[in-house]
N, C-alpha and C positions, 0 to 999 in steps of 0.2 A: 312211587315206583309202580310198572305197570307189568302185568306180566299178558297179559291177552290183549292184542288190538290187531287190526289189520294190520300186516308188515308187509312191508315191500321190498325185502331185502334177503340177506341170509340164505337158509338154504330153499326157502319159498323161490326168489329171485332164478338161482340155479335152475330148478327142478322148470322152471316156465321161461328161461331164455330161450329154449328150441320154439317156442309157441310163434306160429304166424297166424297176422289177423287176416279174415276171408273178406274177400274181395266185394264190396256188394254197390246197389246200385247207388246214384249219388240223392243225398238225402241232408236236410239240416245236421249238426252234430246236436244233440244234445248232451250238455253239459254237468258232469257231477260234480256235486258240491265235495268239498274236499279241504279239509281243516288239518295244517301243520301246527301238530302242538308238542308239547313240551312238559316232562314232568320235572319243579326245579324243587329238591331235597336236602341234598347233604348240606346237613348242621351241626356234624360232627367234627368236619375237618380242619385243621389251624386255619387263622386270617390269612398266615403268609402261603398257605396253597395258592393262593388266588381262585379259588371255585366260585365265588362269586364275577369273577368278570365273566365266565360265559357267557352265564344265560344272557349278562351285560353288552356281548359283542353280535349274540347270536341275534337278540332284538335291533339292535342297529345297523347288520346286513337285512335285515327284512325291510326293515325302514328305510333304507340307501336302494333298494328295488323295489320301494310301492306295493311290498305285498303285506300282512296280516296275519295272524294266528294265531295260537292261544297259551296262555302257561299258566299250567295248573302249578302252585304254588302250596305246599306243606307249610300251614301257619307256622310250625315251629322256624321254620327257613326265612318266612319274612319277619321273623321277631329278631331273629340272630341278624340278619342283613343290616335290619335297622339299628341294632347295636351295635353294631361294626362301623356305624357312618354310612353305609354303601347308597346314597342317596344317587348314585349317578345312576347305579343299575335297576332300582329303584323306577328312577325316571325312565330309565328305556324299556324295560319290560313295559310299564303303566301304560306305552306308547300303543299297543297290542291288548287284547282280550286277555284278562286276569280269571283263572278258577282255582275254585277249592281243589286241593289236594289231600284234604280232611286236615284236621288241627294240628294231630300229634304226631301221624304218621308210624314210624316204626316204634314208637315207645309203648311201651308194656304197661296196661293190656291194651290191646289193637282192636280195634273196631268189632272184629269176628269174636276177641275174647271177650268182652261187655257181653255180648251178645249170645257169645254162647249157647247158654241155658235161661236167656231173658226172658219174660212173657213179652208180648206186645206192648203194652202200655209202660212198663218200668222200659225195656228197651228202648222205645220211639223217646221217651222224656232222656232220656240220657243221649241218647244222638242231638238231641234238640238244643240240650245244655251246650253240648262239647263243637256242633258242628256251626250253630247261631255265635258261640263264641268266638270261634274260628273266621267264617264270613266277617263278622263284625272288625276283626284283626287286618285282616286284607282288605277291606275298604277303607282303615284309617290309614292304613301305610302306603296302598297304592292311588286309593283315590276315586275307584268305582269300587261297586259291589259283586260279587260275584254271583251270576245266575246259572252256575251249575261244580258239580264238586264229582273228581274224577277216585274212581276207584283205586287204592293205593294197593299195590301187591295181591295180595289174599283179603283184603278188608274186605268185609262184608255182610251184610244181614237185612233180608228185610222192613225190619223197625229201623235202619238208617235209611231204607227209600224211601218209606211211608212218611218219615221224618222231613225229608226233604219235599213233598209235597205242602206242608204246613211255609217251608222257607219259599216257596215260592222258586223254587230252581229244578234244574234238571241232573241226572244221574249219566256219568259217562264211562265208557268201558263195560260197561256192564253185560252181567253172565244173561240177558234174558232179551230176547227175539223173537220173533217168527219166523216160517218160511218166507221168504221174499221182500223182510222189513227188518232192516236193522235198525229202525227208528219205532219203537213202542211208548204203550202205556204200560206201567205196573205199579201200582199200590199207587193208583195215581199221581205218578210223576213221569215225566217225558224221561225214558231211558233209551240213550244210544249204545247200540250194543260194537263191543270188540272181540272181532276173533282173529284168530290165526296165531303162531308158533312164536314164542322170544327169540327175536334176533331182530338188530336193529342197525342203522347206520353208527350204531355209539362207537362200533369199535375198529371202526373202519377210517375216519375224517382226517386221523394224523398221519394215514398211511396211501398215499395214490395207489398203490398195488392192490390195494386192499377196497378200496372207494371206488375208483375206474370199476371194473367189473359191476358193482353193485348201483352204479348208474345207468351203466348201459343193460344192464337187466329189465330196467323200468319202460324200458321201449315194449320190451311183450309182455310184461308183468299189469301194466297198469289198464291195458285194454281190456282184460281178462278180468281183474279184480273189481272194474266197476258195473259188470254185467249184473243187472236183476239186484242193485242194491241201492237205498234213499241215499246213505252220501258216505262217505270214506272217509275215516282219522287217518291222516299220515303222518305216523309217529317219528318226528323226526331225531329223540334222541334224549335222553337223559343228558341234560347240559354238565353235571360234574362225572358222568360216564368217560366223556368225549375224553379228559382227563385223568380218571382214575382205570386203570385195571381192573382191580377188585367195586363189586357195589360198598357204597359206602357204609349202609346198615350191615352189614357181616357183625358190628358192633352188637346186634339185637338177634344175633342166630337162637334159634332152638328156645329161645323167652327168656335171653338174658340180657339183663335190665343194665346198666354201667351208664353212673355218671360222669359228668363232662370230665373229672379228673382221669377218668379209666376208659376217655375213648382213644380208638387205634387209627393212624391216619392210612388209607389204603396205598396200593404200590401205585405209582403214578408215572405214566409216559412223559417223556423229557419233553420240558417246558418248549422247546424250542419247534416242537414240533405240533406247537396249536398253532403257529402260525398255516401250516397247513393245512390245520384245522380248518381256519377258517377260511379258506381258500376253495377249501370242499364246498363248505356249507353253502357259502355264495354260490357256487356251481350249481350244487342244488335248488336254492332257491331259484333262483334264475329257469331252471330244466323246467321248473313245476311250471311256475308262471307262465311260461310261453306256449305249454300242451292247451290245445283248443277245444280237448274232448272233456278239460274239468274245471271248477271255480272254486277259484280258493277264495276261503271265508274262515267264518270264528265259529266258534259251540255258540256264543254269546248270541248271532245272528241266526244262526239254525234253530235255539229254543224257543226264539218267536218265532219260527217260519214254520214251523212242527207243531206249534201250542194251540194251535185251536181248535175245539170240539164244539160236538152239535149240543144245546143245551134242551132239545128235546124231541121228542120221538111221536112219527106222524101213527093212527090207526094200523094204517096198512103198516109199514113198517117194521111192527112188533106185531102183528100177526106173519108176516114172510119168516122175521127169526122163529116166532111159537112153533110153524110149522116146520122148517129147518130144525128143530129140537127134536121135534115128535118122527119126524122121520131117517133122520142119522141115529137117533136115540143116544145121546151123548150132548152133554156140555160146549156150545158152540161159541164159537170167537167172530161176530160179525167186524165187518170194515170200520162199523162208524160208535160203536157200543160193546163195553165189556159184557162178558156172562153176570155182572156183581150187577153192573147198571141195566141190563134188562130183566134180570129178578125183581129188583127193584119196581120198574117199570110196572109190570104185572101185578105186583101187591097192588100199586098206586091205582091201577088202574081196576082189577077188580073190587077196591075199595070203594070206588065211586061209584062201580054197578051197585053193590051192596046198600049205600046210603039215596044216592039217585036214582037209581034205575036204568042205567046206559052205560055203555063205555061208550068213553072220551076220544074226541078227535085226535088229540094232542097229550101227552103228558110229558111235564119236565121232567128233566134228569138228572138223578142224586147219585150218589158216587161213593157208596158204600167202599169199604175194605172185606177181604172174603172173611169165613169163620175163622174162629181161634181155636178151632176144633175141627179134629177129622171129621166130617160126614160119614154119615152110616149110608153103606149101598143099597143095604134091602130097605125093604120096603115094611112097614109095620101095621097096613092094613091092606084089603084085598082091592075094595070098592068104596067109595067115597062120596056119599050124595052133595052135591050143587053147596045146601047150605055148610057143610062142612068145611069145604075146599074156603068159601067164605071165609069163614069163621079162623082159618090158615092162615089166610091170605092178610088176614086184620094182625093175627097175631106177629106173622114175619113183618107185617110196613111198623110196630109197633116195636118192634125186635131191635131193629135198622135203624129208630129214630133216637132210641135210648144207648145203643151200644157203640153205630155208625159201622156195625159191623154184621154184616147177610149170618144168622142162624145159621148154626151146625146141623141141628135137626131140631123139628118140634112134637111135639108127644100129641099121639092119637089114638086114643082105645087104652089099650094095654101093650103100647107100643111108641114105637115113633118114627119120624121121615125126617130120613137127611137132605138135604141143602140141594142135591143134582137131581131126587126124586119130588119134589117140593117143584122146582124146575117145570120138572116135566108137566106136573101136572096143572100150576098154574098157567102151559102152555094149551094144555087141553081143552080146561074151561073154556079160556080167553078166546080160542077160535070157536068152540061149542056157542059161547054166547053173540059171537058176531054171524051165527049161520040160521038158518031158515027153522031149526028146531033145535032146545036145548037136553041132551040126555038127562034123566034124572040123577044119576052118579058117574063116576070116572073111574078107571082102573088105575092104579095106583102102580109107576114102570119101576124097577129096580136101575138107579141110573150113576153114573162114576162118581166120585167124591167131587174131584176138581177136573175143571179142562186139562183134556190130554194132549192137545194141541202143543207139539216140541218140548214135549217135556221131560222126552229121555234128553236131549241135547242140554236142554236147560239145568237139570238136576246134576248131569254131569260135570257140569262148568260150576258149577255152587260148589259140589263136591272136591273139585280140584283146590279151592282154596285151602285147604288143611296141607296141601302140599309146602305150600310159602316158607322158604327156608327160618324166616324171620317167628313165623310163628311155635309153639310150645311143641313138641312133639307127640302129646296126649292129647292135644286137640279135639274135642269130636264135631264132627258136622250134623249128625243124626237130627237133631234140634233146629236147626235153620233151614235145614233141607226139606221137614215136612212145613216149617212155616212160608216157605218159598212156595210149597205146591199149593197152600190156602190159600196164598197173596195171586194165585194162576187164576183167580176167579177175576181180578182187575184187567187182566191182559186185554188191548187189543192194539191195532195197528196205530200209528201216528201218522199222520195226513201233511203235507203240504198245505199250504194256505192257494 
């Protein structure tokens, strides 16, 4: 279950059916990528529902039109599938891009409650346990591996992103972005971000009165939604939605746990009326397909078209970001390097002044995770002579190689420097020593914890998970929300190949 992704429906739809697109001159169309996917869940419901032939039917109109998309799959869903026999739907999903939808899905405790009040390290190994086991369940039953696992409702935390960096996959739906990039880095993992309001085509398919409108919406809705962004989820539908009334987890409201004996099967639209279901759905597919302004594709193909990074960083380079530090005075998010990987950079590189005597044309790029600790903003000494800042700089690349994680702060005097002022002043030297004279010490800047680069928009979307009706009611988010703002030191944008 998805509660944030770009929607194209509902009252978004409405609120942008008056929208006309402006006239301009003629020009190639360029094309946004654009992924209809699917979250397939309910494991609650009897055999004799039929919620298993959806996803079964929805995959072989895509198939019967040549197009593609993705179905994020709750391991628990393909375990029950496979109990039940259902090898045909099985077969026709497998026909399509399989992802995670995490293991358990709605069962108590959810991903956010693990997580909690986890450190990093117990956290990340218990995502690793639970979501490695997961993948590993969906590529024996479907047949490929999954190389991305989609946010379920309110799950969340980032020791399951950082986690997913180790699997080798990407994070989808996800609360974290930039301006202009709904395709990021964080906790080094490729996260595609979802926004916009729940409402979806779910409840609409069985009803033309109700579908009509929301089709013909997508004529001004979709020119509008793809301005100034890497590529568009079109969420086309919780497959046992299309069917049920009620979501199926209502079973797991408020963190109540109920075995299979004590699940409740939701109120359900007359069977007789998927026939129109599907009648929709093909319509849709068909509408998608033939628009010349998008390309539909998988997460599966986006995570390698997103996935590659620079593995190291020229002179010039990291002197352009040192001076972009020194002069916004703030924590900066370059195009091609996180804030975590050019700290980094700068240890490595004034390291080699210190042992050779130069800095380096070239230095690779390591890929720390931020501190596990807030940063302190002041500063804990006034001036800082050359060897000092040294002597810093040894200690943080030494920090980074034992922990894999950038220092909170390190102690100087009778004091000490946090992580963004550390920053600054690695930035200093580094140009100080690439210029025609080196001062004998540096002033030490008072500078932010973590990058603050969207990070009201981003804290607020973490924070929304505690809403998630499925989740406890005491919930707290206090705890993941500042470890979200530490993991802000991994951010940056995701590139195109």
């Amino acid at each position: 279950m998805k509660r944030r992704v770009l929607c194209l429906c509902g009252a978004a739809a409405i609120m942008f059916s008056q929208c006309t697109t402006r006239q301009e001159s003629v020009k190639p169309v360029e094309k946004v990528p654009l992924v209809i996917c699917f979250d397939v869940e309910d494991y609650t419901s009897p055999d004799s529902v039929g919620m298993d032939n959806i996803p079964k039917w929805l995959a072989e109109i895509m198939t019967s039109e040549g197009v593609t998309g993705t179905f994020f799959v709750i391991g628990e869903k393909a375990r029950m599938m496979e109990k039940r026999g259902r090898i045909d739907a099985i077969l026709a999903m497998g026909a399509h891009d399989i992802g995670s939808h995490t293991n358990y899905g709605s069962i108590h405790p959810t991903v956010t409650e693990i997580l909690e009040n986890a450190g990093w390290d117990e956290g990340r190994q218990k995502m690793l346990e639970n979501e490695r086991a997961g993948f590993d369940e969906l590529e024996r039953i479907f047949g490929k591996r999954p190389v991305n696992l989609a946010r379920h409702g309110g799950s969340y935390g980032p020791q399951l992103v950082g986690a997913l960096s180790e699997l080798g996959a990407g994070y989808v739906y996800s609360p974290i972005s930039l301006p202009g990039h709904n395709v990021v880095w964080f906790c080094n993992t490729l996260n595609f971000h979802g926004e916009g309001d729940y409402g979806f085509f779910d409840d609409a398919y069985y009803r033309d009165d109700l579908f009509d409108p929301m089709l013909g919406a997508l004529d001004s809705l979709i020119p509008v939604s793809i301005k100034d962004i890497d590529m568009m989820a079109f969420f086309a539908c919780h497959p046992s939605k299309v069917r049920s009334v009620q979501f199926w987890d209502f079973n797991y409201y408020k963190g109540a746990n109920p075995g299979p004996d004590e699940w409740q099967t939701p109120e359900l639209r007359p069977l007789e009326s998927m026939e129109t279901a599907k009648k929709n759905f093909q319509r849709l597919v068909r509408y998608l397909r033939d628009r010349e302004d998008i390309e539909l594709t998988t997460f599966r193909e986006l995570a390698g078209r997103f996935s590659t990074q620079r593995d190291s960083i020229t002179r010039e380079e990291l002197a352009g970001i040192a001076g972009r530090v020194l002069e916004e005075k703030k924590v900066v998010i370059d195009d091609h390097y996180s804030p975590a990987e050019i700290f980094s950079a700068l240890t490595d590189a004034l390291c080699q002044v210190d042992q050779e005597g130069n800095l380096p044309a070239r230095v690779m790029v390591r890929r720390p995770f931020g501190p596990l600790e807030m940063p302190v903003e002041g500063a804990g000494a006034d001036r800082i002579p050359v060897a000092g800042i040294l002597q810093l700089a040894k200690e943080a690349q030494l920090s980074i190689g034992e922990t894999g994680h950038l220092p909170a702060s390190l102690p100087y005097g009778s004091g000490s420097i946090g992580t963004g002022s550390l920053l600054a002043l690695f930035s200093d030297l580094y140009l100080g020593l690439g210029g025609d004279s080196t001062p004998a010490s540096y002033k030490v800047i008072p500078m932010e914890p973590c990058p603050s680069v969207n990070e009201e928009q981003i804290i607020r979307e973490v924070s929304s998970c505690k809403s998630w009706p499925v989740h406890r009611e005491d919930l707290e988010m206090d705890h993941l929300v500042e470890m979200t703002r530490l993991q802000l030191w991994t951010l940056k944008p995701a590139l195109q190949k």
